[in-house]
N, C-alpha and C positions, 0 to 999 in steps of 0.2 A: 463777347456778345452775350449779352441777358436774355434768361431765359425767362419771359416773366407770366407764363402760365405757370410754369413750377412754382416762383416765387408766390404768384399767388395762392396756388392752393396750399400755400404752408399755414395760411392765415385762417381764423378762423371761421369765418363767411364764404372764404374758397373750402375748406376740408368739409364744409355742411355742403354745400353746392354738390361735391364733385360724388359726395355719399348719395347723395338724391338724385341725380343723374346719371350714375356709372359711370363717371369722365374717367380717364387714366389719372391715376393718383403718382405723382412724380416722389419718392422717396426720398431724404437723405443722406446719402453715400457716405459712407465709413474711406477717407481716403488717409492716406499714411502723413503721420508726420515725425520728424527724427526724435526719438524716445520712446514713443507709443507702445503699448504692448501688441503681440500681435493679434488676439483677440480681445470681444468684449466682455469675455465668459470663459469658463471652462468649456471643453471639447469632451464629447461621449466619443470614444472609439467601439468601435464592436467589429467583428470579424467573421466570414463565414468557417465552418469544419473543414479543415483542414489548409486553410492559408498559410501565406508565408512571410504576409510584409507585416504583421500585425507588430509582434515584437521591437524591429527595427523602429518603426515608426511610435512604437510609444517610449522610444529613445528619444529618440530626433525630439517629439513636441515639448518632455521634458526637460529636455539642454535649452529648448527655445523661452522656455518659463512658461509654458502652457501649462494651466492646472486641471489634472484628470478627472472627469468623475466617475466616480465607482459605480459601475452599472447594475449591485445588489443593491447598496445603500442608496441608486435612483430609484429604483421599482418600490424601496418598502418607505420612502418619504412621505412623510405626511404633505406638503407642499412641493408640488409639482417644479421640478426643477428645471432652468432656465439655459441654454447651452451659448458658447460661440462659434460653436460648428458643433458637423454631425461627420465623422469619417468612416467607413466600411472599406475592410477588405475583404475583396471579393475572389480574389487568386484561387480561393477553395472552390469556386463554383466552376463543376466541369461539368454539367448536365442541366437541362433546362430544369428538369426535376429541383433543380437546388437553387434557382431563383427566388421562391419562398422565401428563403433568410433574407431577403433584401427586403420584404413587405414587413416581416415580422420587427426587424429591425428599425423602421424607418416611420412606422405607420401610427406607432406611440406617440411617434414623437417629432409628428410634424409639424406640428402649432408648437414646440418647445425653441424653434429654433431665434433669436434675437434678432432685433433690424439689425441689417450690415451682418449679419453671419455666415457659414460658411458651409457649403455640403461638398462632401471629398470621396469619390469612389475609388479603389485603388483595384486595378487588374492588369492585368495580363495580355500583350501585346495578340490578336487571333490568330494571328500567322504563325505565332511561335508556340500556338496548343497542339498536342500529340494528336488529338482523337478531333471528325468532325463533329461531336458533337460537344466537348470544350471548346471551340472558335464559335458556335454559334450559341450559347451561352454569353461569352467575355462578349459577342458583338452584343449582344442583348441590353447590354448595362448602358451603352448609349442612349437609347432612349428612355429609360430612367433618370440619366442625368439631368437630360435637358427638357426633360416633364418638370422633374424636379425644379429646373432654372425658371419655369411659366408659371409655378402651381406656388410655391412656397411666399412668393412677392418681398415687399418690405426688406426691398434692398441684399436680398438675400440669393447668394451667387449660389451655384453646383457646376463641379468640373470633375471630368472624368482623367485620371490619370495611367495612363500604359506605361508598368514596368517592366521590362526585359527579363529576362531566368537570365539570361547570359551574368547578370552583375552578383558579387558574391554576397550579396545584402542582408542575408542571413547571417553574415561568422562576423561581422566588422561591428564595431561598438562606438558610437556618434563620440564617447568623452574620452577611449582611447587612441591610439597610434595609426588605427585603421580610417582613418574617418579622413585622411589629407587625399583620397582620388578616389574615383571608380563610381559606377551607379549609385551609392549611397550618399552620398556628399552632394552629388545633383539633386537626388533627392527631396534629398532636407531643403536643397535652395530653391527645389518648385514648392514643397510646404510651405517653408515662409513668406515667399512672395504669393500663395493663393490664400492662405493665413491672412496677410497683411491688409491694409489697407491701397495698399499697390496695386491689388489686383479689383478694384472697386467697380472696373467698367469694362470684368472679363468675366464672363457667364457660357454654359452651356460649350465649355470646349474638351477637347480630347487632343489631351499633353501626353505624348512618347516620351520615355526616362530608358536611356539604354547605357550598353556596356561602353567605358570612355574614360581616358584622365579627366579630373577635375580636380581642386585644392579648394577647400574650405578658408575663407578669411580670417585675420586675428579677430579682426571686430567684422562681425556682421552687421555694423550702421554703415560701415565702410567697405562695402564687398569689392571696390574697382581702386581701393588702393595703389599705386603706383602703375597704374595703367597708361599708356596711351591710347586715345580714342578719338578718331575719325568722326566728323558728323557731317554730312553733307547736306544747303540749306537750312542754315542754321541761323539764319539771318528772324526769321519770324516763324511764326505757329508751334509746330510741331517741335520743329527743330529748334527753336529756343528751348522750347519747354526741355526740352532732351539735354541741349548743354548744361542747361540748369541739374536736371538732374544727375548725370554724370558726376556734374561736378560736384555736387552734395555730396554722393556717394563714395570720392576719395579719386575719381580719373583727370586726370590733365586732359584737358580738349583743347583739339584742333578743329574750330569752326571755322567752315567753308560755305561759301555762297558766292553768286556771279557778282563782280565790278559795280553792276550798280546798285546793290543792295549794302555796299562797304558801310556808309554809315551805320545801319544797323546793328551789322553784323561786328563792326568796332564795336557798338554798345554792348553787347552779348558777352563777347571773349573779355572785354574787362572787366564786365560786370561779374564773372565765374574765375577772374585770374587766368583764362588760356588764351593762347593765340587764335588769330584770323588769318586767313588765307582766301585772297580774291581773286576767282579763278572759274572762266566759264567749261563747265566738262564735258561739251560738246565741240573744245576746238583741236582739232588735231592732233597736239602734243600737250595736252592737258595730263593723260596717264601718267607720261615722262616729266612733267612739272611736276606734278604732284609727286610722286614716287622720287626726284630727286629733294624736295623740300622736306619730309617725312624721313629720309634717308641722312641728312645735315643735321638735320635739327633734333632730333631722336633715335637715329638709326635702327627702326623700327616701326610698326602701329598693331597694336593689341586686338584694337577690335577697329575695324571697319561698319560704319553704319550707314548706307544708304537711303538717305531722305530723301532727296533732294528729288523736285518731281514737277510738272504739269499741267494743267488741263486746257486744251484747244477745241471745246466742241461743239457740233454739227450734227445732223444727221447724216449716217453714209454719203447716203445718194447727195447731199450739199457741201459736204467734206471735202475741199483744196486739198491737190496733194501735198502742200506744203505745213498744216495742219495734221495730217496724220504722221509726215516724216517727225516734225520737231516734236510730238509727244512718245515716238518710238525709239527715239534718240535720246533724250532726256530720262524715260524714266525706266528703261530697260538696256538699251546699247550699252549706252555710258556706264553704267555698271559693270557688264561684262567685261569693257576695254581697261576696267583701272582695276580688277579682280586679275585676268591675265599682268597685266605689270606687274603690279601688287606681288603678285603670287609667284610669276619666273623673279622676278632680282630677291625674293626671300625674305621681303618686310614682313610678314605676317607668319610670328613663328609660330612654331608649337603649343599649344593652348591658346592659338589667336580665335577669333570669332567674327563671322561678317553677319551681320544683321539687314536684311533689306525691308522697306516699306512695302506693301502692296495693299490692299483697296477689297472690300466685298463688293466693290462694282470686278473684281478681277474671279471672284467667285460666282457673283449671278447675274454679271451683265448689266447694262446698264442704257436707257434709250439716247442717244445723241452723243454718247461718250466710246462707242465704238474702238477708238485710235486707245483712251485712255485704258478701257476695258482690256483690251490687246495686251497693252504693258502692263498692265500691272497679274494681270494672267500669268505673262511671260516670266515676272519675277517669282510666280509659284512655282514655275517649272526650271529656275535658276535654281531655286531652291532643293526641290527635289532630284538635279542631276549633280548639284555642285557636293552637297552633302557625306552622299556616299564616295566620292570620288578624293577629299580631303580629310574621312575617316581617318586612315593611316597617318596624315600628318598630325593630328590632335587639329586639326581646325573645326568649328562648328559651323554650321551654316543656315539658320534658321529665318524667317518671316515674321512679320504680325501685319495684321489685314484690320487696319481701322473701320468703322461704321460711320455715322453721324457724329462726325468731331466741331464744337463751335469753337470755330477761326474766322475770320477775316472774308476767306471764300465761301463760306455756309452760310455766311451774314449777304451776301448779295442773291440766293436762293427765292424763289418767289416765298410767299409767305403759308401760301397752301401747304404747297409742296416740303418747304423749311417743314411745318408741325407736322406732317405725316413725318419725315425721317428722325424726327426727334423722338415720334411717340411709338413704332413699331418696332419697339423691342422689347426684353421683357423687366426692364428696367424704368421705361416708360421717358426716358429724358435720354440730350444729347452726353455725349463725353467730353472733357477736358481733352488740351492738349498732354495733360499733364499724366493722363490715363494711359495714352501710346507712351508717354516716355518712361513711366516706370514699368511698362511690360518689354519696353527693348532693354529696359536697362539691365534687368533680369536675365537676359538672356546673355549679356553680354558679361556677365562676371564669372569669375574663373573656376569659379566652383558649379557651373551650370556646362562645364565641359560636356555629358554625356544626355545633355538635349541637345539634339541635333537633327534636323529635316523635319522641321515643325513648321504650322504657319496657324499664326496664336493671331481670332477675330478679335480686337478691342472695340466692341459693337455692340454692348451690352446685351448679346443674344437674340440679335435683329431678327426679323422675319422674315428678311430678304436670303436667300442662297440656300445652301444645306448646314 
């Protein structure tokens, strides 16, 4: 689907219009392509007194090929220098008092920042500060960030990141022996995908990075190297775009979608070198089909990714019950019932990952979509009980909650309505399919072991929810 107010104001009688009228000015998205560096620019780090991720982290950007800049030889420049991100740790700040460092740091150098670049807070999960008045600090930087995400514009993202104390991230060294598990290896692989162009149509969010195995890949182009991976609807949208990525990325996929979507979904799996698999997950013994086919044929599934999904809608009060059962069944049962299989016969070992879809209609509701809202809620709250509960196993269990994605159903949208969801975020345009799939796919590589009970908006920082 075109977007052709975007394309127009690329032009130059649109970019005069939209100056003189205040329209939303739609940016050009920095998205990932295989070789690319992960910035456009060198990155400023700076750090509050007393931090603790500073060091670590100007490991990690340097193995990444990120080129530092020296923040004496920025100050005494004759020429104002140009960044591709801006990163602070903030782990030092344990009093409101010491919010300051963020102004002082940030306030130089807020027009320094590139189109497509990048703002990166790093602290401290609240719950896990000693005194209440570091939790109410570290909660403070939220709203920084995601000022940051509205105020800076020109494509330019900010994400707040929660590290754990639990992880040993201070003794472990990115280019030594320590660097193959644990909080720091996750780490580095939330860096580079919030770094990258992957994360083009993820703005204003708050990523948890806690204690966990994880393995670093040989090749970072290649993070799902020898993976199996589950994709469910895979036939079109989203989940095309997902197999595709996957499979760029080094994982064998297993695309699944219902009987009569097969043509497509032939198209897909060969077009990527994986198999299909035609199979409605709303019939009975769908779990036990599925769980024996995956069991035959790979004797295993790495990662689990629930796409596959919905929409039947009504207002309540006009709502069949037959409309609310099949979007309850579809887009949150069905999960449940192949996560139990899945999980008793022991396909999903250790270091496995299930990834589900869920919706910012699952965050702030939605008029007419009631049934759908329901489900995709309900996959929050999969989320956050499955999570802790497959800690111990090394399982991850994570989310990502799309916005305005243009597909195929955004394209039948009235047209009012279509530009209000395109333009209320702070991005000002819809997302690619391509946008959810490098954020699940991130999530699903084995070096992102120790995110886990996240649910990551792909919403360019909508203005809908919290």
């Amino acid at each position: 689907m075109t977007d052709r107010y975007a394309s127009f104001v690329q032009s130059a009688a649109g970019r005069a219009l939209v100056k003189r009228l205040g329209l939303p000015d739609p940016p050009r998205l920095r998205r990932h392509r295989p070789g690319d560096p992960l910035l456009p620019g060198p990155a400023l780090l700076g750090a509050a007194t007393g931090s603790r991720l500073a060091e670590p982290v100007a490991k990690i950007l340097t193995a990444a090929g990120v080129d530092l800049a020296d923040p004496a030889a920025t100050a005494s420049a004759d020429t104002p220098q140009r960044y591709g991100a801006l990163l602070f740790d903030a782990t030092g700040i344990t009093d409101s008092t010491d919010l300051r460092q963020l102004y002082d740091f940030f306030h130089p150098q807020a027009r320094a920042v590139l189109p497509s670049g990048r703002v990166i807070v790093l602290g401290t999960p609240p719950e896990e500060c000693p005194t209440p008045r570091e939790a109410t600090a570290q909660r403070a930087l939220e709203g920084l960030v995601r000022s940051i995400g509205k105020e800076f514009g020109r494509g330019i993202t900010a994400q707040l990141v929660h590290v754990t104390r639990d992880g040993s991230v201070t003794t472990a060294d990115p280019g030594g022996p320590d660097r193959s598990t644990g909080t720091l290896t996750s780490l580095e692989a939330t860096l580079r995908f919030l770094l990258s162009g992957r994360s083009a149509y993820v703005s204003g969010q708050v990523i948890r990075v806690g204690a966990g195995d994880a393995s670093a890949p040989a090749d970072w182009d290649r993070p799902l190297d020898g993976q199996v991976v589950l994709v469910t609807g895979a036939a079109r949208g989203i989940g095309a775009a997902l197999a595709r990525v996957l499979a760029r990325d080094g994982a064998q996929v297993v695309a699944l979608d219902i009987p009569a979507a097969g043509d497509a979904l032939a198209a897909v799996a060969n077009d990527i070198g994986g198999t299909a698999v035609q199979l409605d997950l709303t019939a009975p013994d769908a779990p036990t089909r599925l769980a024996d086919h995956l069991a035959s044929r790979h004797g295993r599934v790495d990662v689990v990714i629930h796409n596959a999904g919905i929409t039947r809608d009504k207002t309540l009060g006009r709502m069949d019950a037959d409309r609310w059962d099949q979007v309850i069944d579809v887009n949150l049962s069905s999960q449940e019932r192949i996560n139990d299989v899945l999980l008793e016969r022991e396909l999903i070992p250790a270091g496995g990952r299930i990834v589900a879809v869920s919706s910012i209609a699952g965050v702030a509701g939605n008029r007419g979509q009631t049934n759908y809202a329901t489900s995709k809620a309900g996959v929050i709250g999969l989320v956050g009980s499955l999570a802790p509960a497959l800690r111990d196993q090394g399982i991850s269990v994570n989310a990502v909650a799309p916005g305005f994605i243009e597909t195929r159903l955004t394209a039948r949208i009235p047209l009012v309505v279509r530009e209000a969801g395109r333009r209320m975020n702070s991005l000002a345009q819809g997302g690619l399919p391509v946008d959810v799939a490098e954020t699940i796919g991130w999530l699903s590589w084995p070096a992102s072991g120790a995110v886990s009970g996240n649910v990551v908006r792909v919403c360019g920082q909508s203005l809908l929810g919290a």
